[in-house]
VOBA-1610 file (N, C-alpha, C; in pm, whole numbers, padded with zeros to 5 digits, always signed):
BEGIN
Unk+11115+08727+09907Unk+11116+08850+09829Unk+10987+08861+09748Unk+10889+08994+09786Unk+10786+08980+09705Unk+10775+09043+09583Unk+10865+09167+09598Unk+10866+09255+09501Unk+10990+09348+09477Unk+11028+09402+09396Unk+11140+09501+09317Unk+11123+09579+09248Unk+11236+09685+09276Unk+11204+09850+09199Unk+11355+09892+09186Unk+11377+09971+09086Unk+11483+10044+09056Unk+11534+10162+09066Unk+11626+10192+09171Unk+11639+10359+09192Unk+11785+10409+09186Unk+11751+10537+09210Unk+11902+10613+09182Unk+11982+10613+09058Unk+11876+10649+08990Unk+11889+10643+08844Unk+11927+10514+08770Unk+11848+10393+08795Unk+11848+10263+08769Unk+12043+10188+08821Unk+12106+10292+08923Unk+12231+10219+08985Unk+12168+10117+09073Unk+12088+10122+09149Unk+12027+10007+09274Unk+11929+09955+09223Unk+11901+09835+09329Unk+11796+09786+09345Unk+11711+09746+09428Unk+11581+09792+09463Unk+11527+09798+09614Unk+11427+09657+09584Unk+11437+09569+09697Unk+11365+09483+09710Unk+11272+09466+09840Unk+11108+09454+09850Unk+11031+09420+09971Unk+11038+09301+09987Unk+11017+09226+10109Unk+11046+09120+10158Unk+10908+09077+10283Unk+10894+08965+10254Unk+10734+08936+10319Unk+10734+08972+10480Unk+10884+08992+10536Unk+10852+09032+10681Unk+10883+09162+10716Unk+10833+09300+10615Unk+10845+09402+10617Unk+10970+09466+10572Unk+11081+09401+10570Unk+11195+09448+10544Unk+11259+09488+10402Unk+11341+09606+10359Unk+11408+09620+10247Unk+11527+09627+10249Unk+11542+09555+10159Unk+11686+09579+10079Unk+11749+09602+09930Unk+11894+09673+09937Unk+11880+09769+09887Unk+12034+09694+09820Unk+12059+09706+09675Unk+12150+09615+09646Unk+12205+09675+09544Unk+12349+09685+09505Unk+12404+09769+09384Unk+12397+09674+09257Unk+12390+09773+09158Unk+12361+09689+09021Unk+12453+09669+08977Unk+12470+09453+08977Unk+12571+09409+08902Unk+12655+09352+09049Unk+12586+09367+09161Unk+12657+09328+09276Unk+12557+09254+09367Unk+12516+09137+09379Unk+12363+09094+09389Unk+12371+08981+09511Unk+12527+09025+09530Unk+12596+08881+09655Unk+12485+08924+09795Unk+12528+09040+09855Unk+12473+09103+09945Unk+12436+09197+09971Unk+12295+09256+09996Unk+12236+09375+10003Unk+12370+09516+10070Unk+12341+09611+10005Unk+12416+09755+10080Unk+12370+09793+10143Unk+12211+09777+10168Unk+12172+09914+10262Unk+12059+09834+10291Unk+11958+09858+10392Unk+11854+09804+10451Unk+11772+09900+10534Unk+11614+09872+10495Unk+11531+09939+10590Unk+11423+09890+10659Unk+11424+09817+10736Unk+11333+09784+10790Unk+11247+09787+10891Unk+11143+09879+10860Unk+11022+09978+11020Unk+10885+09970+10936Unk+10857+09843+10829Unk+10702+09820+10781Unk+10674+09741+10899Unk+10553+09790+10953Unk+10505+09696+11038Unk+10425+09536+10971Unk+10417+09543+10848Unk+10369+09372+10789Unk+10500+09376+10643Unk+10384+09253+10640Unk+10479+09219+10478Unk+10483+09332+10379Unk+10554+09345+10269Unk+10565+09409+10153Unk+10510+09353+10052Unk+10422+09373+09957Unk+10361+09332+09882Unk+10404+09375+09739Unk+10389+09480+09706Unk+10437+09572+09606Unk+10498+09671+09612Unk+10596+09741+09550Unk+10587+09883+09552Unk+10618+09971+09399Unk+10634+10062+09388Unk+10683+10085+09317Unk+10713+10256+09315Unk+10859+10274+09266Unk+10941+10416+09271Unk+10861+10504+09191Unk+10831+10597+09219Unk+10829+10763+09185Unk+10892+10854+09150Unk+11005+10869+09247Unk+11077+11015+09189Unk+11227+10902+09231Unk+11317+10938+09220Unk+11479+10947+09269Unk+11511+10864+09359Unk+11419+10945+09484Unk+11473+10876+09620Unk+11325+10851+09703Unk+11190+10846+09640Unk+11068+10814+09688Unk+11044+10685+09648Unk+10984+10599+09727Unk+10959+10480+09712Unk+10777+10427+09737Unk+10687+10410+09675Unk+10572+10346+09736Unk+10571+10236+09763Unk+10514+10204+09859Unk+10516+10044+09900Unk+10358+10024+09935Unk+10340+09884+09907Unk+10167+09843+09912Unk+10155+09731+10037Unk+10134+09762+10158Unk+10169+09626+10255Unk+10064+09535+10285Unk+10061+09434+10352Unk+09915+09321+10409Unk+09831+09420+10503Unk+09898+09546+10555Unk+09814+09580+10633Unk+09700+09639+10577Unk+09674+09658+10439Unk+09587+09710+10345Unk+09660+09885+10352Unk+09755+09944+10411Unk+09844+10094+10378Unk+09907+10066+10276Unk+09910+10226+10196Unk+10027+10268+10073Unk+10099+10379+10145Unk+10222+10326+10185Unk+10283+10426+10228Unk+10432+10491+10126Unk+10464+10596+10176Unk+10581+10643+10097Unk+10699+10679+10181Unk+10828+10605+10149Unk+10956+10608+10197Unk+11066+10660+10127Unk+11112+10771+10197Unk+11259+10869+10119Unk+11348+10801+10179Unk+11439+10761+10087Unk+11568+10677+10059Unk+11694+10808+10065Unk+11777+10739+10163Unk+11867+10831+10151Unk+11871+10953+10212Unk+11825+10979+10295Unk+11829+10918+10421Unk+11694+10822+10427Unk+11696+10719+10482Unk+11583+10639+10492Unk+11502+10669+10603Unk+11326+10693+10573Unk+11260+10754+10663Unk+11131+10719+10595Unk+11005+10716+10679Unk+10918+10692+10636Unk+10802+10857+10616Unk+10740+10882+10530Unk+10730+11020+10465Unk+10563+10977+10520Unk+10481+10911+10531Unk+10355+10880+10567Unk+10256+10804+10489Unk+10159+10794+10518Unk+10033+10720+10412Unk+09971+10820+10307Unk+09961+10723+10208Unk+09925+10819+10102Unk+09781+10732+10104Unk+09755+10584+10122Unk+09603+10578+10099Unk+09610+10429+10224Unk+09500+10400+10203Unk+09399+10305+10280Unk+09271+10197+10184Unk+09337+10065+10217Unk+09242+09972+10179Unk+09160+09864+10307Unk+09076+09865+10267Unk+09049+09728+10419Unk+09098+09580+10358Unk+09194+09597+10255Unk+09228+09414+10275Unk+09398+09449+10197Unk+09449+09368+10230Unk+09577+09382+10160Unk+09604+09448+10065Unk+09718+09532+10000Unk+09706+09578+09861Unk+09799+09434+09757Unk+09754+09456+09650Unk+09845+09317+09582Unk+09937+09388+09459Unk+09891+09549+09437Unk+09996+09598+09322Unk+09953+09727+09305Unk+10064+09837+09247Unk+10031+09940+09279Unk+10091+09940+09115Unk+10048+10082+09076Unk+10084+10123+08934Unk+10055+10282+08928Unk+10186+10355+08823Unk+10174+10486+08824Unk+10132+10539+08655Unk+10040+10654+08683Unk+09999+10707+08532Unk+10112+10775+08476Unk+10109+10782+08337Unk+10196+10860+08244Unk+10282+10957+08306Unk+10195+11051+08359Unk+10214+11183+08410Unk+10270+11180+08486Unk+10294+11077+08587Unk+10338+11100+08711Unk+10275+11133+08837Unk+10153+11175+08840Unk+10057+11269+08935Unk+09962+11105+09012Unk+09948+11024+08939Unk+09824+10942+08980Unk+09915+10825+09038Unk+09903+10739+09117Unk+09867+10567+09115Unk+09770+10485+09135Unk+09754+10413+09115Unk+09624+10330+09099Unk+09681+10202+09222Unk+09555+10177+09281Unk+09606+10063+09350Unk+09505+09941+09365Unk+09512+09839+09432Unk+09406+09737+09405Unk+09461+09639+09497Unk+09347+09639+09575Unk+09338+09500+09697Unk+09270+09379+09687Unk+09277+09292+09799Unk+09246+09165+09765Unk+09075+09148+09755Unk+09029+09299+09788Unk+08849+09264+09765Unk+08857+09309+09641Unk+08930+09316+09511Unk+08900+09364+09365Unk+08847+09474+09348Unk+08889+09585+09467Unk+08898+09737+09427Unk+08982+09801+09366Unk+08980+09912+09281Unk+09099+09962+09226Unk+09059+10124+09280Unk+09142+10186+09353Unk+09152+10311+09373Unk+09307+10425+09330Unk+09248+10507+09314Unk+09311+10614+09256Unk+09417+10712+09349Unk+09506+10772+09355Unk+09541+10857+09434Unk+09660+10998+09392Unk+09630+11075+09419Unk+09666+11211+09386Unk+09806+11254+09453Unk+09928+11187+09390Unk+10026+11208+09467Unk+10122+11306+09362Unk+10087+11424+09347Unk+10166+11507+09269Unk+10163+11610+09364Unk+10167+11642+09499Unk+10228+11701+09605Unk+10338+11659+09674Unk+10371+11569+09606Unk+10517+11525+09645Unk+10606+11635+09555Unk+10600+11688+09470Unk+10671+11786+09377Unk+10620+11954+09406Unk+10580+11969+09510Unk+10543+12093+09588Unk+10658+12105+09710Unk+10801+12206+09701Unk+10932+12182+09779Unk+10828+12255+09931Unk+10726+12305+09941Unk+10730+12346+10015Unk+10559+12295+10132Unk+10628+12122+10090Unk+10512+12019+10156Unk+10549+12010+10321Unk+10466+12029+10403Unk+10452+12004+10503Unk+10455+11838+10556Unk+10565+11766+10601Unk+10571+11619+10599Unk+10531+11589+10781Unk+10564+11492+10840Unk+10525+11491+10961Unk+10575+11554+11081Unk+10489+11614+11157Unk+10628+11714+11293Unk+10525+11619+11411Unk+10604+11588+11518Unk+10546+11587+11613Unk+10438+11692+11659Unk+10389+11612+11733Unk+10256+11695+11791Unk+10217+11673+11950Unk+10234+11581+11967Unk+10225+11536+12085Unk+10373+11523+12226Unk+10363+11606+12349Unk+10500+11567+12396Unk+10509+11421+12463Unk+10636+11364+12464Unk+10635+11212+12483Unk+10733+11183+12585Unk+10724+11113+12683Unk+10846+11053+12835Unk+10997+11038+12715Unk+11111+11056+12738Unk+11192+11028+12667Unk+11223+10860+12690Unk+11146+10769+12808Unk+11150+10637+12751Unk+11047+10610+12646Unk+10991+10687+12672Unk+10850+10608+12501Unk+10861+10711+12363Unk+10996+10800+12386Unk+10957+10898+12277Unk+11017+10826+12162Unk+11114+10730+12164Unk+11111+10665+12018Unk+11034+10555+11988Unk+10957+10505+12045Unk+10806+10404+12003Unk+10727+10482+12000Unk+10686+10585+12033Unk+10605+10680+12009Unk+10585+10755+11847Unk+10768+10789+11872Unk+10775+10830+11713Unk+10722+10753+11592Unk+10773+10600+11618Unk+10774+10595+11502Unk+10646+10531+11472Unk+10562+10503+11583Unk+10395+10506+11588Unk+10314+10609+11504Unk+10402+10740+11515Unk+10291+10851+11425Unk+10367+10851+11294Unk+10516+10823+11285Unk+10547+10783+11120Unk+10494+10701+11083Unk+10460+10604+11126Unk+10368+10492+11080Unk+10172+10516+11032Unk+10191+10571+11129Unk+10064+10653+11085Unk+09982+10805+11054Unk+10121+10868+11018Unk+10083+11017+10975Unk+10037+11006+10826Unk+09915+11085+10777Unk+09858+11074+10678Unk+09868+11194+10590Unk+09916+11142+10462Unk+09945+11259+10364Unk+09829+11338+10287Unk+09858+11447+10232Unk+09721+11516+10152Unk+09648+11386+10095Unk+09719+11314+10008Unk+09604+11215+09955Unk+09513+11095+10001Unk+09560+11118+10128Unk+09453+11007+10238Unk+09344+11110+10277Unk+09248+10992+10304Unk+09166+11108+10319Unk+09112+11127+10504Unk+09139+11011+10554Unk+09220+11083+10672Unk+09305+11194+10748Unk+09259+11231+10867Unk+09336+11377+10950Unk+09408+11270+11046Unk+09528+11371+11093Unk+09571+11362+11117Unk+09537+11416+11287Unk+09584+11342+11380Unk+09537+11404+11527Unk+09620+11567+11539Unk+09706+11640+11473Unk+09720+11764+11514Unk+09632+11827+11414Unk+09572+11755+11343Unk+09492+11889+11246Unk+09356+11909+11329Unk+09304+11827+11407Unk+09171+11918+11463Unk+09217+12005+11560Unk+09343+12044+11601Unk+09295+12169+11695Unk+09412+12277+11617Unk+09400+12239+11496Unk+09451+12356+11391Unk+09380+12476+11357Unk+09217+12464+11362Unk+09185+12596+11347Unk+09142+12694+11483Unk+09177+12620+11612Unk+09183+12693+11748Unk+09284+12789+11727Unk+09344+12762+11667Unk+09509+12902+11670Unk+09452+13023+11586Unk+09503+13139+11656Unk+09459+13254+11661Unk+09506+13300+11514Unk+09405+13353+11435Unk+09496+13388+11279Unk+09589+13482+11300Unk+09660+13528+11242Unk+09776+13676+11232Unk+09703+13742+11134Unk+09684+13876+11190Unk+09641+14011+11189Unk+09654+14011+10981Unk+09569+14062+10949Unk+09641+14129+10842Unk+09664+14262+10790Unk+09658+14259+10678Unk+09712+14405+10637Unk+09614+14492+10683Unk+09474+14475+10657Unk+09395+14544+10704Unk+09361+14583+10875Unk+09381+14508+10902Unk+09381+14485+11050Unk+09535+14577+11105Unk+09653+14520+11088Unk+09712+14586+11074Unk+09736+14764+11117Unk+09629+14783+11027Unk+09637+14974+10964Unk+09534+14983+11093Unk+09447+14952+11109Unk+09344+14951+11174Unk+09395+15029+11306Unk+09489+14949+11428Unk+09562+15080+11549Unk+09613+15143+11519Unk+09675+15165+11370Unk+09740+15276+11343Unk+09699+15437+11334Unk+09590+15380+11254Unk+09486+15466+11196Unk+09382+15530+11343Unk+09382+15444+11460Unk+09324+15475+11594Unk+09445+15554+11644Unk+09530+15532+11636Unk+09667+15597+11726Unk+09700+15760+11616Unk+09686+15785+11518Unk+09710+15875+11432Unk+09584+15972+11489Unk+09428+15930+11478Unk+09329+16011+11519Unk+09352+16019+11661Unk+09378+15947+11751Unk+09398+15993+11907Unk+09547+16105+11927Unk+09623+16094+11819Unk+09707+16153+11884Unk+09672+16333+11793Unk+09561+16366+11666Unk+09525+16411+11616Unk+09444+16516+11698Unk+09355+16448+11748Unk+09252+16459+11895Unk+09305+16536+11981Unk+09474+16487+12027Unk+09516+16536+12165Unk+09632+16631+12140Unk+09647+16684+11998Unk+09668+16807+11988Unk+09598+16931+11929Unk+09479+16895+11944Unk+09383+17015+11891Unk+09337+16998+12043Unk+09301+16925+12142Unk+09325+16964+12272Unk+09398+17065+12341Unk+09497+17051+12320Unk+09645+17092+12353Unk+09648+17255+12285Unk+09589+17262+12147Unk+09567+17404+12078Unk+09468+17449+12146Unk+09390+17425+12189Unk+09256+17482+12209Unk+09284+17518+12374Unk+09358+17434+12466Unk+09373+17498+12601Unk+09496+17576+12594Unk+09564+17625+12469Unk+09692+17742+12457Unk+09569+17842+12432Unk+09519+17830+12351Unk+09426+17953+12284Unk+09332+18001+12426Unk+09284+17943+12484Unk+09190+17953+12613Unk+09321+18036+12716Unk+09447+17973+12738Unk+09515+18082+12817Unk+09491+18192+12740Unk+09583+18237+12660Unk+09596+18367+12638Unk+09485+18447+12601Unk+09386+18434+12572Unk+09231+18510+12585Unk+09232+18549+12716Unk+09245+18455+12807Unk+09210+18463+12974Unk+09330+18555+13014Unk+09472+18578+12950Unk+09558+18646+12988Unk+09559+18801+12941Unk+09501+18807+12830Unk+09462+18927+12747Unk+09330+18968+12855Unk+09272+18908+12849Unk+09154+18961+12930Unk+09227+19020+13079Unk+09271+18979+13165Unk+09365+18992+13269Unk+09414+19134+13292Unk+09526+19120+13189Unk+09568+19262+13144Unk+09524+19378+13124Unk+09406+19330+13029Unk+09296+19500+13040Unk+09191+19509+13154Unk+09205+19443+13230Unk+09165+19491+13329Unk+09232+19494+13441Unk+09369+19525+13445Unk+09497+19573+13508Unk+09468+19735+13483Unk+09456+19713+13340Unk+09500+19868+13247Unk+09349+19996+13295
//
């Protein structure tokens, strides 16, 4: 056990464990874990809770990733070190953590888009054989990267190939062509009534 955090309004207790695995234990009941998650691909090093049911975790692979509890799922990378992380820590506010690896860097990260309900988290992107589509999956949960990495993600480069939607202006634009054409094709329409009856008047007096 490397490390521990307190959630669900300090009822549990989540513990990382050096061969990626968590567990999840009620407070005051410490015989045997309740719940378990285990899909870190290395050890657990640190982590530490955020909101309710968000969890950061700091692993050997030098990733900070973030895991929603309850349903248990992995939400993506929030940052990147090249050597292990050894402890993570959150500012006052809530908005920042600070993190720090085994080369004695300390970096910063901007995770107050987790409190934006209307965050875009990971969708597939790629189609997959339905024998490899769950190693597949959990290959891009493992490595889908959140606003605060500063890493893309493989569906964001052919994100700006898609065609924008029209706007308002654009929009008005055939309307405003279809209003003058159809404007057009009844002063047509007046102008070859007016041309008969001249030609029919004319006709007549020279009947008469």
């Amino acid at each position: 056990m490397n490390c521990v955090g307190l959630i669900r309004q300090e009822t549990k207790v989540i513990a990382g464990l050096g061969n990626g695995n968590m567990y999840i234990f009620d407070w005051k009941a410490f015989g045997y874990h309740s719940d378990a998650f285990g899909d870190h691909p290395s050890a657990i090093n640190c982590m530490i809770p955020i909101m309710d049911n968000i969890v950061i975790t700091g692993c050997d692979d030098g990733k900070i990733r973030a895991i929603s509890l309850f349903p248990h799922r992995f939400l993506g990378v929030v940052g990147h070190h090249k050597f292990p992380i050894e402890r993570l820590d959150i500012s006052t506010c809530g908005h920042y953590i600070a993190s720090t690896s085994h080369d004695g860097r300390v970096r910063f990260w901007n995770i107050s888009y987790f409190e934006d309900p209307n965050l875009k988290l990971m969708e597939s992107t790629t189609k997959k054989s339905v024998r490899n589509k769950k190693r597949s999956l959990r290959k891009e949960k493992l490595g889908f990267q959140l606003p605060s990495s500063k890493r893309r993600n493989k569906g964001d480069f052919f994100a700006g190939l898609a065609e924008p939607e029209p706007g308002p202006a654009e929009a008005a634009e055939p309307e405003a062509e279809s209003d003058a054409a159809s404007d057009s094709d009844a002063a047509s329409d007046s102008d070859a009534a007016s041309d008969s009856e001249a030609e029919s008047e004319v006709s007549s007096d020279n009947d008469e």
